[in-house]
KEGU-275717 format. One record per residue (C-alpha): y, z, x; residue in three letters. Coordinates in nm, 2 decimals. Each point is the difference from the previous one (the first is absolute). Layout:
> py/pz/px/type
> Y/Z/X/ALA
...
//
This chain:
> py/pz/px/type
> -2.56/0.40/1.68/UNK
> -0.21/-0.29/-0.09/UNK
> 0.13/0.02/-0.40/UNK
> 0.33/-0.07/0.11/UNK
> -0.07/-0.28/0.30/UNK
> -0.21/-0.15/-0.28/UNK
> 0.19/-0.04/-0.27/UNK
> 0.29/-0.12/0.23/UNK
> -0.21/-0.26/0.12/UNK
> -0.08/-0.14/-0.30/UNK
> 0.30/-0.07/-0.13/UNK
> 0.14/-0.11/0.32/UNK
> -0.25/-0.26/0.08/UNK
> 0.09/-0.17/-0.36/UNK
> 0.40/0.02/0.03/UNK
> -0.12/-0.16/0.32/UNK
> -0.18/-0.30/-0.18/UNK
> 0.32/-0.04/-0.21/UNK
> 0.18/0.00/0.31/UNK
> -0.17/-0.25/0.15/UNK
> -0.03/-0.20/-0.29/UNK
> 0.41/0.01/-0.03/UNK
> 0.00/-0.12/0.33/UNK
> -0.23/-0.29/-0.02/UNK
> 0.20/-0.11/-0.28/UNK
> -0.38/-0.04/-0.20/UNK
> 0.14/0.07/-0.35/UNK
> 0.43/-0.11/0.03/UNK
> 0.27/0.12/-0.01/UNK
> -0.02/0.22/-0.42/UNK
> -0.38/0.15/0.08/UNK
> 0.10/0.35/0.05/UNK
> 0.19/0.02/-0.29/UNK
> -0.28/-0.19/-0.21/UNK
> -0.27/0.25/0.15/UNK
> 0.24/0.29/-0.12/UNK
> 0.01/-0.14/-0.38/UNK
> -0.35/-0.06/-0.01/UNK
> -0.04/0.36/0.12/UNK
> 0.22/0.13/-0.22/UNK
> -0.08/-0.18/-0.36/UNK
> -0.35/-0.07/0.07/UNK
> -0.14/0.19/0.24/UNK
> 0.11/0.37/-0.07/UNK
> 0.01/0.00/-0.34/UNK
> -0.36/-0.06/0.02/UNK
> -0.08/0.21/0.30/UNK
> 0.21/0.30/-0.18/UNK
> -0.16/-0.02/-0.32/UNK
> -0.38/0.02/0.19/UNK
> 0.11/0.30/0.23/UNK
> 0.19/0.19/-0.34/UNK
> -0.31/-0.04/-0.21/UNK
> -0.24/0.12/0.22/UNK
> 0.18/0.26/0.10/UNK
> -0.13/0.41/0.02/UNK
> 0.36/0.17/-0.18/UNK
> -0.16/0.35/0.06/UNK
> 0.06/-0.10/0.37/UNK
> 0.36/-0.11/-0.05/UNK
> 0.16/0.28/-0.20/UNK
> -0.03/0.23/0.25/UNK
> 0.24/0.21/0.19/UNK
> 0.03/-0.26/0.31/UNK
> 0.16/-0.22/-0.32/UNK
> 0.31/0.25/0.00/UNK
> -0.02/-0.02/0.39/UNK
> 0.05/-0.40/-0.06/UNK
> 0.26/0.02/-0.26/UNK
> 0.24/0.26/0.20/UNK
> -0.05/-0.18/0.33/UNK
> 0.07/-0.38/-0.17/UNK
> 0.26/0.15/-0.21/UNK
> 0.22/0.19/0.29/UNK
> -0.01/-0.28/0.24/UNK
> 0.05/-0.31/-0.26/UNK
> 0.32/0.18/-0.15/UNK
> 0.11/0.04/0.38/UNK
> 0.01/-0.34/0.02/UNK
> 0.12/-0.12/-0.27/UNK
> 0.29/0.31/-0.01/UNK
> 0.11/-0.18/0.36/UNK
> -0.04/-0.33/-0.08/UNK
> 0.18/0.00/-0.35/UNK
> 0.27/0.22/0.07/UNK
> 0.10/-0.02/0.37/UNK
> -0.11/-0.35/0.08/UNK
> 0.07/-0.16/-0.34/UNK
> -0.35/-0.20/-0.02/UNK
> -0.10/-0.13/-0.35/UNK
> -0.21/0.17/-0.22/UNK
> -0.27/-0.29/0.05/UNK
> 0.04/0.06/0.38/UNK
> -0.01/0.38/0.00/UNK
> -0.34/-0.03/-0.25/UNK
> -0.15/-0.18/0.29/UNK
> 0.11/0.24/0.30/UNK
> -0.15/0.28/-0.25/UNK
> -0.29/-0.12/0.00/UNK
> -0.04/-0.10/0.39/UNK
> 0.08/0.41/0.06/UNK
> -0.24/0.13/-0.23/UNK
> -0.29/-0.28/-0.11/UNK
> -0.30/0.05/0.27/UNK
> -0.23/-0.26/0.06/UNK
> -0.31/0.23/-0.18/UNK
> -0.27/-0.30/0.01/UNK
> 0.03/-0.17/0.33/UNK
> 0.06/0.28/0.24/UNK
> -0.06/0.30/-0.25/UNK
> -0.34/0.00/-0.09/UNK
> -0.13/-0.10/0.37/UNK
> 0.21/0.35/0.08/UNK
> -0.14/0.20/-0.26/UNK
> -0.34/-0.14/0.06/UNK
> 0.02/0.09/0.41/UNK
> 0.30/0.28/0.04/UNK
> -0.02/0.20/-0.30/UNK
> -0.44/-0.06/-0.09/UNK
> 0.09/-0.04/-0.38/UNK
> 0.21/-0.38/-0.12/UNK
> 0.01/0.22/-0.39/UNK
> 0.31/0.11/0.15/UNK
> 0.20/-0.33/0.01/UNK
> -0.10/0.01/-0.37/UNK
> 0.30/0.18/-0.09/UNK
> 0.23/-0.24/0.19/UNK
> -0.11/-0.35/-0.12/UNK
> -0.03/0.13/-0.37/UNK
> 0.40/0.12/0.00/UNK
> 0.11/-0.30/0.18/UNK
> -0.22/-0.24/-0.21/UNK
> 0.11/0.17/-0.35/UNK
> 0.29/0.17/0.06/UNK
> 0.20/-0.15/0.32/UNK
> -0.04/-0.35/-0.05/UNK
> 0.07/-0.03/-0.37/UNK
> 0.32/0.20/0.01/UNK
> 0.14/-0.18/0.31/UNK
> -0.08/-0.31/-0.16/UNK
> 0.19/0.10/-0.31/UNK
> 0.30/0.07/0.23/UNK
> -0.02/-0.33/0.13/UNK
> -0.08/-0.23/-0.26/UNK
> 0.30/0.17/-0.17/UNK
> 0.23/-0.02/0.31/UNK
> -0.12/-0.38/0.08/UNK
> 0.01/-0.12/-0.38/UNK
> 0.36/0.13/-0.02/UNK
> 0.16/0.04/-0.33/UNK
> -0.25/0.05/-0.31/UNK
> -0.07/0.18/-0.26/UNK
> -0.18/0.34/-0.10/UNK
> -0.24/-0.18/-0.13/UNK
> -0.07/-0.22/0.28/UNK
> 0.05/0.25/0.29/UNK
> -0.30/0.17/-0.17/UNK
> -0.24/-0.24/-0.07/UNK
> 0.04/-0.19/0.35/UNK
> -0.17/0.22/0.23/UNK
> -0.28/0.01/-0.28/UNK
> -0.02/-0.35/0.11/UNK
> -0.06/0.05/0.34/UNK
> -0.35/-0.13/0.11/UNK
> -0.04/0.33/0.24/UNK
> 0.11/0.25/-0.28/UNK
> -0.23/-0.18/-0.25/UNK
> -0.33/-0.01/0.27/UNK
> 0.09/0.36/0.04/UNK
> 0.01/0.08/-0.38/UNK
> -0.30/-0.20/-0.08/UNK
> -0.24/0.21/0.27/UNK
> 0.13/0.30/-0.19/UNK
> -0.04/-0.08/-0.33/UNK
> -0.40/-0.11/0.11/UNK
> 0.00/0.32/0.24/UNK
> 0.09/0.25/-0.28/UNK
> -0.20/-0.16/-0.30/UNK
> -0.30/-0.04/0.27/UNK
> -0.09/-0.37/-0.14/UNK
> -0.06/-0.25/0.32/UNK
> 0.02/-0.37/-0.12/UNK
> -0.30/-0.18/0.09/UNK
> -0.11/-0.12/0.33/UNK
> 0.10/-0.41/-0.10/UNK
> 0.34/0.18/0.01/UNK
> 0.02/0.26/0.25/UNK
> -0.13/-0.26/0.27/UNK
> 0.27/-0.23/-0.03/UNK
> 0.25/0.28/0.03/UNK
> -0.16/0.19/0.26/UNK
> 0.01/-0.36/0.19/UNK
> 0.38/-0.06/-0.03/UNK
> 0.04/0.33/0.10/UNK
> -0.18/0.00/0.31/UNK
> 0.27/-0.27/0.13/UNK
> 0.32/0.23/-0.09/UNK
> 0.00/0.21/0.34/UNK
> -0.08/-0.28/0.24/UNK
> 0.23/-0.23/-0.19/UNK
> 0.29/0.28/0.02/UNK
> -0.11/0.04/0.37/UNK
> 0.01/-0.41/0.05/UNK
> 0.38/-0.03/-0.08/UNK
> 0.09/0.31/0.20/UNK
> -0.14/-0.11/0.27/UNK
> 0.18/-0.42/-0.11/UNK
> 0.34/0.15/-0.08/UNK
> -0.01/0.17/0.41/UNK
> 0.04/-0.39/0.13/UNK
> 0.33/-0.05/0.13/UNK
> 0.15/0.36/-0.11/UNK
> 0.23/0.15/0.17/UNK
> -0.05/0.31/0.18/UNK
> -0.10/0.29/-0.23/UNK
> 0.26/0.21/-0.09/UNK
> 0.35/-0.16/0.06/UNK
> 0.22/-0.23/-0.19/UNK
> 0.19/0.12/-0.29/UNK
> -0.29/0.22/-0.14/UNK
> -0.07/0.20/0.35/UNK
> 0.06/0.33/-0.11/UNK
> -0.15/-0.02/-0.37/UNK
> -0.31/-0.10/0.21/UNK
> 0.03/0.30/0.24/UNK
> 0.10/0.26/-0.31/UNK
> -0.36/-0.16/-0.16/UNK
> -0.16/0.04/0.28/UNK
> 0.11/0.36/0.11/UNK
> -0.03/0.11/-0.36/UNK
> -0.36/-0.15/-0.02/UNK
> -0.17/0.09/0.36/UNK
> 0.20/0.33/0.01/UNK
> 0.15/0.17/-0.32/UNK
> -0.28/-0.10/-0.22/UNK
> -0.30/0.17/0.20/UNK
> 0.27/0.31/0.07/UNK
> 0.09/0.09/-0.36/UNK
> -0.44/-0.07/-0.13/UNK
> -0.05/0.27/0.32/UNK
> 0.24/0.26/-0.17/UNK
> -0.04/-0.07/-0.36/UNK
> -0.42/0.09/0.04/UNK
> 0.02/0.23/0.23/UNK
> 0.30/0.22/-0.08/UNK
> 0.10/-0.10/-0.36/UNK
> -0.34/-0.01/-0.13/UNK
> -0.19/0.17/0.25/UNK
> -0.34/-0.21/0.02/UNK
> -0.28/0.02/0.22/UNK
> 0.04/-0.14/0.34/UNK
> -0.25/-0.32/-0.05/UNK
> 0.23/-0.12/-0.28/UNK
> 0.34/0.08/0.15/UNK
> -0.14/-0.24/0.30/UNK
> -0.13/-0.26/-0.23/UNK
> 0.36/0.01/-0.18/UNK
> 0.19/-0.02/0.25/UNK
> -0.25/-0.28/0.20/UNK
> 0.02/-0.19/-0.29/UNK
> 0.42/0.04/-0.03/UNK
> 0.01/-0.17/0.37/UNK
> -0.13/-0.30/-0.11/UNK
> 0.20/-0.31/0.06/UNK
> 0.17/-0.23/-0.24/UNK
> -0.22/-0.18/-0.19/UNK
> -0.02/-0.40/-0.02/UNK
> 0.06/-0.02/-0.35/UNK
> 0.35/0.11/0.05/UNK
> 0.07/-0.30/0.18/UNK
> -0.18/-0.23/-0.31/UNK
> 0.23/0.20/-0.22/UNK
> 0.28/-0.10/0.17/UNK
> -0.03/-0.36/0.03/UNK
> -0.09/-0.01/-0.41/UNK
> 0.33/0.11/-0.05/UNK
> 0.15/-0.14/0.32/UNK
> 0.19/0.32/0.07/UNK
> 0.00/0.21/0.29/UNK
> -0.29/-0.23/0.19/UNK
> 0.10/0.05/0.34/UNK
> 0.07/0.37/-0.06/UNK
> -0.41/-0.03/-0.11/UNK
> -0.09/-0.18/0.27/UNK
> 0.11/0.20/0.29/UNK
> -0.08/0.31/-0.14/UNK
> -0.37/-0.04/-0.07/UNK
> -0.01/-0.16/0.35/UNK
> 0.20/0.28/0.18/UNK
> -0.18/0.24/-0.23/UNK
> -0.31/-0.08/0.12/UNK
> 0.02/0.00/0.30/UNK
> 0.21/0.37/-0.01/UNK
> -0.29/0.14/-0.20/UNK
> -0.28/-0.08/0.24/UNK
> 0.12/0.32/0.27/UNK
> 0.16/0.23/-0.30/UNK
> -0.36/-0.02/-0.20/UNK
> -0.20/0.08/0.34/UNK
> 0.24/0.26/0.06/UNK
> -0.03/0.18/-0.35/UNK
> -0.37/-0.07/0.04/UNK
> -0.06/0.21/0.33/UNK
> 0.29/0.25/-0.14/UNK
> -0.21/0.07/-0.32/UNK
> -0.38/0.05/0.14/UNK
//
């Protein structure tokens, strides 16, 4: 499975740079924090707005988009059902444990994996366009809401317009659908910024690991284990049955769906969390424990579905 070994690789050998870096004490004490702002108002914004507008669309409204939506929508109201109404968490909290069940890590590990496992990466399309244009904006609406307390109408509506991600990700729309590319003078400086928004993501993982505590204990231990179960687990489960029983499609796509489900938590969720400094531990376990979860669940589905 040389898609999946690959991909995990990757990643792992940057989060191990951060690591190390964390360790050596190279950048003090605030770095992974200031690597996860740069990421988050510089670097994806830019990086989003480059991969929305040069999108295919005819490859993302396709029936593995229902496939995504059903699977992300049963497992991140699991979550957020427990952790609101037996465990009490906040709403900025539970927003964050949503999305550590349901948001996969399409780029990193995804496209390696379609590329190798599944012999086509047009079907992580449908994944990164939902989360990008759909996913992110309406969690950051919850949380900018939930963080900014108090406000009014007017103000609960026009702040996540103001979001750096949600406007990168409105932008590369509006270009993709009128099908007018600024010039190269200004598509180069974007496309440069943007290269540095996954290692830079990767980098403070990797950082914020220095001196943690052992994954998955503390105060947030079982929020981490519901993500992670939900995420490695129910997600892949309920993409298996919704394409292959609900909407009955071929075998190749109900493999591809349900390969792409078992993804693990993506990075960004941990860069979301510490912009709104909510739920950052929960983040940071999960993608790690996540991660490491996914690597025997994706072989498995791999050698189940060929």
């Amino acid at each position: 499975m040389p898609g999946v070994l690959t991909g995990f690789a990757v990643i792992g050998a940057v989060i191990g740079v951060g690591y190390l870096v964390g360790r050596l004490g190279v950048l003090g004490p605030g770095a992974s924090t200031v690597l996860s702002r740069v990421a988050f108002f510089v670097a994806t914004p830019a990086l989003l707005f480059d991969t929305v507008a040069h999108a295919d669309l005819r490859e993302v409204f396709s029936a593995a988009l229902v496939v995504t939506v059903a699977g992300t929508a049963v497992v991140a109201t699991v979550f957020v059902l427990v952790a609101r109404l037996l465990w009490r968490r906040p709403t900025a909290e539970a927003t964050i444990g949503a999305l550590t069940s349901s948001y996969v890590n399409a780029a990193n590990i995804g496209i390696p994996v379609a590329v190798y496992v599944l012999g086509d990466a047009s079907f992580i399309a449908p994944v990164i366009m939902f989360q990008l244009v759909v996913m992110a904006p309406v969690a950051f609406a919850v949380l900018d809401t939930a963080v900014g307390g108090r406000r009014s109408v007017a103000r609960s509506v026009v702040a996540p317009l103001a979001n750096p991600v949600t406007v990168g990700c409105a932008l590369g729309l509006a270009v993709n659908l009128t099908g007018w590319l600024p010039p190269e003078p200004v598509l180069r400086p974007v496309e440069l910024v943007a290269a540095m928004a996954v290692p830079a993501a990767l980098l403070s993982y990797g950082l914020s690991l220095h001196g943690a505590p052992r994954p998955g204990s503390g105060d947030t231990g079982r929020d981490v284990w519901l993500a992670v179960a939900l995420k490695t687990l129910a997600q892949p489960v309920v993409a298996y049955l919704v394409a292959r029983h609900a909407l009955g499609l071929p075998q190749p796509t109900v493999l591809a769906c349900t390969v792409t489900a078992a993804l693990p938590t993506a990075q960004n969720v941990f860069v979301y969390a510490v912009r709104y400094d909510r739920g950052v531990v929960l983040a940071r376990d999960a993608v790690l424990l996540s991660t490491v979860a996914a690597v025997p669940v994706l072989i498995g589905v791999a050698i189940l579905g060929s």
